[in-house]
C-alpha positions in Angstrom: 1.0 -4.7 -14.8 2.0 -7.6 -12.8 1.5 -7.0 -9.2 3.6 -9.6 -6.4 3.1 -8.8 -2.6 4.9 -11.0 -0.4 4.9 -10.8 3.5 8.3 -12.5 5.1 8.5 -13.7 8.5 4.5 -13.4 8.8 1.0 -13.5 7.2 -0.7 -10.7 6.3 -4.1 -10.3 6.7 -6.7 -9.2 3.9 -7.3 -5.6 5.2 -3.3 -4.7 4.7 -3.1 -7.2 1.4 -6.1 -4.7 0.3 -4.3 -1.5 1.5 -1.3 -2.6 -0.8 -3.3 -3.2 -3.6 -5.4 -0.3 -3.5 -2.7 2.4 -3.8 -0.5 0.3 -6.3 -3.4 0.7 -8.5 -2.6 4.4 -8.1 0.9 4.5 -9.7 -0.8 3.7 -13.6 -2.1 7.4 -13.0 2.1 8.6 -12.5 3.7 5.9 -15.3 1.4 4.2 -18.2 4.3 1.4 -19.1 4.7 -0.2 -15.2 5.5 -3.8 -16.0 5.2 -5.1 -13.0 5.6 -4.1 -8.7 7.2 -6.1 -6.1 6.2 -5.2 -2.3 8.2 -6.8 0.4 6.8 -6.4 4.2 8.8 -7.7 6.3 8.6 -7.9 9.7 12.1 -7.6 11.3 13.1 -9.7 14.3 15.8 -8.3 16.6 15.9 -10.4 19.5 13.2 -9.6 22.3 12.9 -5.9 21.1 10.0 -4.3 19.4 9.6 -5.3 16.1 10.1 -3.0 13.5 7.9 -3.1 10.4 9.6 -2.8 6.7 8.0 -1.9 3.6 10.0 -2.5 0.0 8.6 -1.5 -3.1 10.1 -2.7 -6.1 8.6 -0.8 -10.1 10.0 -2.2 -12.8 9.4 0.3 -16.2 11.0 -0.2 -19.6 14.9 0.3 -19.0 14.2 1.6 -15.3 14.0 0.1 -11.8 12.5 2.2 -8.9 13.4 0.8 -5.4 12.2 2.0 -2.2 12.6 1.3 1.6 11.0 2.3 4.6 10.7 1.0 8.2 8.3 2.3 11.0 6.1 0.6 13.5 3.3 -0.5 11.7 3.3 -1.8 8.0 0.3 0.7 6.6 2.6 3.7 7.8 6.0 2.0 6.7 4.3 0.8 2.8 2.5 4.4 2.5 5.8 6.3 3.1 7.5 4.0 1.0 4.6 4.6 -1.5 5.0 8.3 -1.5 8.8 8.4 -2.0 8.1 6.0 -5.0 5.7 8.4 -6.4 8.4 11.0 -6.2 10.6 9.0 -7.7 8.5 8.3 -10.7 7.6 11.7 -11.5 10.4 12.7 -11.3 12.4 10.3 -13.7 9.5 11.4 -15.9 10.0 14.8 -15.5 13.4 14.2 -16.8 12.7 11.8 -19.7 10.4 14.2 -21.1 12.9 17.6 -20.7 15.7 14.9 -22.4 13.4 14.8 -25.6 12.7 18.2 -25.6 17.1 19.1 -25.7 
């Protein structure tokens, strides 16, 4: 599984690189043929205002793409709700692969 994290518009430190890493480990327990994850955090610059913090997670399986999006105030909250829905996501594609071989 090939594994790309890439921060835009900052630098992310080792503790959230690590937080990243740790739970897309986690997703070879929900899909055994991941061939590879994208995450995107960026940090999104409106003018003066608070900035908001944007996870993207990007799973690529044979004939499949998962893509999820999520924006809150800090990147751990934004990549593990974005995490979640991808989890979703991939069981339940797999939930309907498996009931297709079954018809």
């Amino acid at each position: 599984m090939n594994v790309q994290i890439q921060s835009v518009h900052f630098d992310a430190d080792n503790k959230l690189i690590e937080h990243v890493n740790k739970k897309i480990e986690k997703l070879k327990t929900f899909h055994d043929r991941i061939v590879g994850v994208e995450v995107f955090l960026v940090l999104d610059n409106m003018g003066q205002q608070i900035k908001d913090k944007i996870a993207e997670i990007k799973v690529s399986v044979p004939k499949h793409t998962f893509f999820v999006k999520h924006q809150t105030k800090t990147f751990e909250e934004s990549f593990d709700l974005a995490f979640d829905a991808m989890v979703t996501r991939i069981k339940r594609q797999k939930e309907k692969s498996i009931a297709q071989a079954h018809a």
